[in-house]
RODO-295655 format. One line per field, with one value per residue (C-alpha): residue number from 0; x, y, z. Coordinates in steps of 0.2 Angstrom, whole numbers, plus 5000, padded with zeros to 4 digits. Example, Ala and Ser with C-alpha at 12.3 -4.5 7.8 and 13.67 -1.06 7.14 Angstrom:
% residues 2
n 0/1
c1 5062/5068
c2 4978/4995
c3 5039/5036
//
This chain:
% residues 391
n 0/1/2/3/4/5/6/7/8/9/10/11/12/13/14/15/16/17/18/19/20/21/22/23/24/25/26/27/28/29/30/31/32/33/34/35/36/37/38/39/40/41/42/43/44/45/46/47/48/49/50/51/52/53/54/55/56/57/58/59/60/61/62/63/64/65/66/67/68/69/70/71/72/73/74/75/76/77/78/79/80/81/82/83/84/85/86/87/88/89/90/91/92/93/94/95/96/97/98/99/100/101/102/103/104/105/106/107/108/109/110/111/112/113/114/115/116/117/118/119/120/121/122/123/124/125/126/127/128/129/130/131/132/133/134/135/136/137/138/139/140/141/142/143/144/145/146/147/148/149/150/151/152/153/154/155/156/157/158/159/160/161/162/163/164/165/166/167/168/169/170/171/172/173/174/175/176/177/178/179/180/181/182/183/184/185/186/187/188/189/190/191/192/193/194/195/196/197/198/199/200/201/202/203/204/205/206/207/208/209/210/211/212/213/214/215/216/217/218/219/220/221/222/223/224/225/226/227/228/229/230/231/232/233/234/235/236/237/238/239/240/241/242/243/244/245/246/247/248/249/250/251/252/253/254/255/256/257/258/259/260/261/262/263/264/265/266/267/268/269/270/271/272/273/274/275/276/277/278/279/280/281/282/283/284/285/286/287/288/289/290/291/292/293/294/295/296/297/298/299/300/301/302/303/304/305/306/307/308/309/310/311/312/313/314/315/316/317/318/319/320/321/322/323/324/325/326/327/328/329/330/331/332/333/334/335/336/337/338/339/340/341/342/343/344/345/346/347/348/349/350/351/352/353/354/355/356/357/358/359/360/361/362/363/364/365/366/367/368/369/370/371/372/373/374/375/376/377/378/379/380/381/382/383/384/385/386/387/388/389/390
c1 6153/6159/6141/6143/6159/6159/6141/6144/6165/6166/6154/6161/6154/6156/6163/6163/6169/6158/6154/6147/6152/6147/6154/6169/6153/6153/6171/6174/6156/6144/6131/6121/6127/6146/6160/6162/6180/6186/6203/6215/6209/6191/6189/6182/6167/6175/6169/6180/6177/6183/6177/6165/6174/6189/6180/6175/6194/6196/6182/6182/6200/6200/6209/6198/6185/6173/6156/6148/6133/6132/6118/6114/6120/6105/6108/6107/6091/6085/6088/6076/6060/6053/6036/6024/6012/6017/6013/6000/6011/6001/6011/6007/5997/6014/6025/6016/6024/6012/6016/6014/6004/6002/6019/6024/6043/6056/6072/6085/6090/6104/6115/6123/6136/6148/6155/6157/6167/6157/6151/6157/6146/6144/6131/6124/6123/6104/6098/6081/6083/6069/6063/6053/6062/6058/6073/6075/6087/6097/6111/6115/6104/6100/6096/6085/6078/6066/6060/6045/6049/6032/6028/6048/6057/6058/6069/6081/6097/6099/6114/6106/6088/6080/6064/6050/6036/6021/6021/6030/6043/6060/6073/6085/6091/6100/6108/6109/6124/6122/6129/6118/6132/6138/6121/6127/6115/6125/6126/6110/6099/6084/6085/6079/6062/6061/6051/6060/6055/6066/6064/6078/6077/6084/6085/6070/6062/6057/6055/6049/6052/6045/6053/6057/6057/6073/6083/6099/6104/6118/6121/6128/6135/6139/6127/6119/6103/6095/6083/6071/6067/6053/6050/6037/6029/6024/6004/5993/5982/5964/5962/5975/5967/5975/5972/5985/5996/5996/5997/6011/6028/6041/6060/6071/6077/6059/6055/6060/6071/6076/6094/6102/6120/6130/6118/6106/6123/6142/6140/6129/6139/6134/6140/6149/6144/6138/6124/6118/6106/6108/6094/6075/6077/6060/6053/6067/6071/6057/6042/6042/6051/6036/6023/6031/6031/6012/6009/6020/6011/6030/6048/6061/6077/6084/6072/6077/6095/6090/6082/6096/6108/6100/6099/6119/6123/6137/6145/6138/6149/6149/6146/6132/6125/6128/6121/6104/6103/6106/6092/6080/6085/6084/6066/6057/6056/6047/6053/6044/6048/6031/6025/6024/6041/6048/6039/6044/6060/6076/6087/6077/6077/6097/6099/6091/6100/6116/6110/6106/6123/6133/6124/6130/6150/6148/6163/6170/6184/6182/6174/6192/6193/6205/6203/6198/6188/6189/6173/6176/6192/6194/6199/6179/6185/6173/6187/6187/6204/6211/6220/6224/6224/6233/6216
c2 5761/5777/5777/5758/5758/5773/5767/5749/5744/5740/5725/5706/5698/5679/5679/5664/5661/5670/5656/5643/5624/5610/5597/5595/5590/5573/5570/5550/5547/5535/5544/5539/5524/5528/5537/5553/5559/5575/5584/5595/5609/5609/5622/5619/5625/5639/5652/5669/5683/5701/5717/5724/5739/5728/5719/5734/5741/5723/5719/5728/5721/5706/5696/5696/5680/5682/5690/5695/5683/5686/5690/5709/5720/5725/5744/5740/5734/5751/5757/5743/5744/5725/5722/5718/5704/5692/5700/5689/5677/5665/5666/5658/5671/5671/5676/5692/5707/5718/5735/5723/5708/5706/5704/5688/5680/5681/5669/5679/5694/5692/5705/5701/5711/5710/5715/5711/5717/5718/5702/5695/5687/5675/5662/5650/5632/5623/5622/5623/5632/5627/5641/5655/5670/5688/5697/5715/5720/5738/5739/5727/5712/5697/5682/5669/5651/5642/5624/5616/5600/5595/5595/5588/5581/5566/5573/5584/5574/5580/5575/5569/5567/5574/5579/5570/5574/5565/5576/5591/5590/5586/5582/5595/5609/5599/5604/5597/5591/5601/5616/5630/5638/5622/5611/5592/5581/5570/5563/5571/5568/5567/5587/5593/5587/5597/5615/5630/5650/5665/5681/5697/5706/5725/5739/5741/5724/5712/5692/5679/5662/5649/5635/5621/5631/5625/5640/5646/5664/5673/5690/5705/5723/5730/5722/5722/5715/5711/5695/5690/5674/5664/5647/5633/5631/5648/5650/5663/5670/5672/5684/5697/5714/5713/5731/5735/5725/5731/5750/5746/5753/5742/5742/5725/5730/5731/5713/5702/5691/5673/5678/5694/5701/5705/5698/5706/5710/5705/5692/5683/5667/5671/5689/5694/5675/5674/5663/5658/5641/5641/5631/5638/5641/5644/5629/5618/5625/5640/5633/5617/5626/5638/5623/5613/5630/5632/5614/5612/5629/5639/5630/5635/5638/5620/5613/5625/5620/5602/5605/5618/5603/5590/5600/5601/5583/5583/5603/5608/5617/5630/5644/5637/5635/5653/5657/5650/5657/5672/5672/5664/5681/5693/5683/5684/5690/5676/5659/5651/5656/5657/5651/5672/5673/5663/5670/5687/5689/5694/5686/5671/5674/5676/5661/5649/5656/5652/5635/5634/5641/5627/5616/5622/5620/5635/5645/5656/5649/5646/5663/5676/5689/5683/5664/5655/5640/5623/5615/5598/5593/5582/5567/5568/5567/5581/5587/5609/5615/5633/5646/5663/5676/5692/5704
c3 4798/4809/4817/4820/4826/4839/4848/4844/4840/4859/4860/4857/4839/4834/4816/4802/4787/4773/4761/4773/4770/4784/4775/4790/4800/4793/4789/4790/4792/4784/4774/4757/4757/4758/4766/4768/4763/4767/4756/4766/4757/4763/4777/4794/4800/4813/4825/4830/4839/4840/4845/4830/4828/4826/4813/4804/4801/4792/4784/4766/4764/4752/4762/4776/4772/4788/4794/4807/4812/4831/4844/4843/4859/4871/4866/4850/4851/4856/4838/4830/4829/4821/4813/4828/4819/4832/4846/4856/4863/4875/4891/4910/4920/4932/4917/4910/4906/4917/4906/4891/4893/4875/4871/4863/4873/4859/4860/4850/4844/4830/4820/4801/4796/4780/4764/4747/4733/4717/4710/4728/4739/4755/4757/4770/4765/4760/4779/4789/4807/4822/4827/4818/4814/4805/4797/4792/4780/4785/4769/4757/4749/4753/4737/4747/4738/4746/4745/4754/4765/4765/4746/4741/4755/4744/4731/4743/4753/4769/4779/4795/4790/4805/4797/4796/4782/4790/4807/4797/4811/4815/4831/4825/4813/4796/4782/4763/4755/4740/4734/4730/4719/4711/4711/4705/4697/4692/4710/4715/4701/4711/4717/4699/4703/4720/4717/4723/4727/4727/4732/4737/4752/4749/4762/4773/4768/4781/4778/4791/4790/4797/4807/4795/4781/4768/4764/4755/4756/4746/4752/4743/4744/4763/4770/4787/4794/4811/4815/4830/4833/4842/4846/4838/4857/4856/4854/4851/4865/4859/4874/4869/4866/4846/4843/4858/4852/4836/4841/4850/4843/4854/4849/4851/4869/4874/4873/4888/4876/4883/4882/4879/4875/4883/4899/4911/4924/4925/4937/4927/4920/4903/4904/4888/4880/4864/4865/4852/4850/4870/4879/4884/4903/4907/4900/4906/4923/4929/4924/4932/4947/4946/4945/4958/4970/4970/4972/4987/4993/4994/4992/5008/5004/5007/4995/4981/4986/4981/4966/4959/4964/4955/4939/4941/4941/4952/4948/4965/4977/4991/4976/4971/4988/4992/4974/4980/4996/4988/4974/4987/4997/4984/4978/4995/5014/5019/5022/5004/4987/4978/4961/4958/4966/4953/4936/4944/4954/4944/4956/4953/4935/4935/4946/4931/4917/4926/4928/4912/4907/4917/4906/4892/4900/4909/4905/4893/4889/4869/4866/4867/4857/4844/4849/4832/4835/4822/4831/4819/4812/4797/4805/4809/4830/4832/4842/4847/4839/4844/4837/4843/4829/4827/4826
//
């Protein structure tokens, strides 16, 4: 904790409660059949955020019921060194890393931290996520149960049912209404028929799991543990030189993740935002830009203008338009910005994750240190509710 919190306690962490419930999700919807009703003592889902070094004063007292579950800090990242079996990402010929050409692009890098008491422990809820991730466990433990879509989706409620069995996909993460601590059958009868696999994760241990895998996890002890992520469009490249790749000893900070904490540089809009579940920029806004470059043999200035503008839907202003001129600038000395220009040029770079940033609401405003966020109340309004806490 000392260690943590003097390399680490000045960096901004998203907390939530430690026994994860979703149910305030669907608060006054329709689901199974009926109405979901929600009691005023059902807790919200909520989001906080402090410094971790404020979080680690408070979080061996009993009274404090949250956990860190946040993206990890870029400096962080230098101290991590992750299994390296996927490696061999396919990427555009414009986008490889020329030091590393092997290296496979990462979306997240992610940082667990909490405490329990004793027999005390905090959980998730039964979920599937989107994208592939690989966790390593530093302290603690981690309980997971695993149940296999494709074999017993039939005989597991999900709230939202997103996934489809036939094509083994889905249009969104999802989570089931049952409780992995207090399982009812009564009203559930049908989840004793589905097959489930555990296994505990203790210090040193690594786990990947698969996109669309259903999992819950109960964690105990002080527990910490780290997770990279990829995305399900990532292929392998049957030309990577495997035996490089796999010699390679690469820490967290080394891979060009999609979106780092706390950002590349302070006058990037997503500078200090924790941003997690944030959109893939360079297959919404770089690689067609990249495409449409070579086909139109180099884009001036004005036409980058336009595009940028179009992808704002009407948040276009005199900031933006010095914005582009200044990545174009910063990309090129010539008057076209090149397919090259645009896998390559940082200012380039910084300019589409801003875009994708404003996309997302484009402020800060609901990530303050001490600001507690209820993203769904229990009137079901789906309305953002804060609070400021005394941290």
């Amino acid at each position: 904790d000392e260690y943590v919190t003097e390399h680490y306690g000045h960096f901004k962490a998203k907390t939530e409660n430690k026994n994860e419930d979703r149910l305030t999700d669907y608060c006054h919807q329709v689901k199974f059949g009926e109405m979901v009703h929600c009691s005023e003592d059902i807790l919200p889902y909520v989001e906080s955020y402090m410094k971790i070094g404020k979080f680690v004063e408070q979080y061996k007292s009993p009274s404090f019921d949250k956990y860190i579950i946040t993206q990890m800090p870029d400096e962080m990242g230098r101290e991590v060194t992750m299994p390296n079996f996927f490696m061999c990402g396919k990427r555009p010929d414009g986008d490889k890393r020329k030091e590393h050409p092997y290296m496979t692009r990462m979306y997240e890098h992610n940082l667990w931290l909490n405490y329990n008491e004793g027999l005390n422990f905090s959980s998730s809820v039964i979920h599937y996520d989107m994208n592939h991730q690989i966790m390593c466990q530093i302290t603690g433990a981690k309980e997971w149960f695993f149940w296999d879509l494709q074999e017993d989706i039939q005989h597991i409620p999900m709230w939202s049912e997103y996934y489809q069995k036939s094509s083994h996909t889905a249009m969104g993460s999802d989570d089931s209404p049952i409780d992995g601590e207090r399982v009812d059958l009564v009203k559930f009868p049908q989840f004793a028929k589905a097959k489930w696999y555990n296994t505990t994760m203790q210090p040193g241990d690594c786990l990947y799991t698969p996109a669309l895998s259903l999992h819950y996890v109960r964690t105990t002890g002080r527990a910490m543990a780290v997770m990279t992520m990829f995305q399900t469009e990532e292929r392998f490249d049957a030309q990577c030189d495997v035996k490089a790749a796999h010699g390679a000893n690469l820490t967290m900070a080394d891979y060009d993740v999609m979106w780092s904490f706390p950002e590349e540089d302070p006058a990037n809009l997503g500078w200090n935002m924790v941003k997690m579940g944030f959109p893939n920029w360079k297959r919404i806004y770089q690689a067609p830009l990249a495409q449409y470059a070579e086909s139109r043999g180099g884009l001036t200035v004005k036409q980058l203008a336009g595009i940028v503008k179009k992808w704002l839907e009407g948040g276009w202003n005199k900031q933006w338009s010095s914005r582009v001129k200044a990545a174009f600038k910063g990309a090129t000395a010539s008057d076209k910005l090149t397919s090259e220009d645009v896998w390559q040029s940082k200012s380039i770079r910084w300019l589409l994750k801003d875009v994708a940033i404003h996309a997302e609401g484009g402020g800060r405003g609901d990530q303050e240190e001490g600001e507690t966020v209820e993203r769904y109340s229990l009137a079901g309004d789906g309305v953002r509710r804060y609070k400021h806490d005394e941290m």
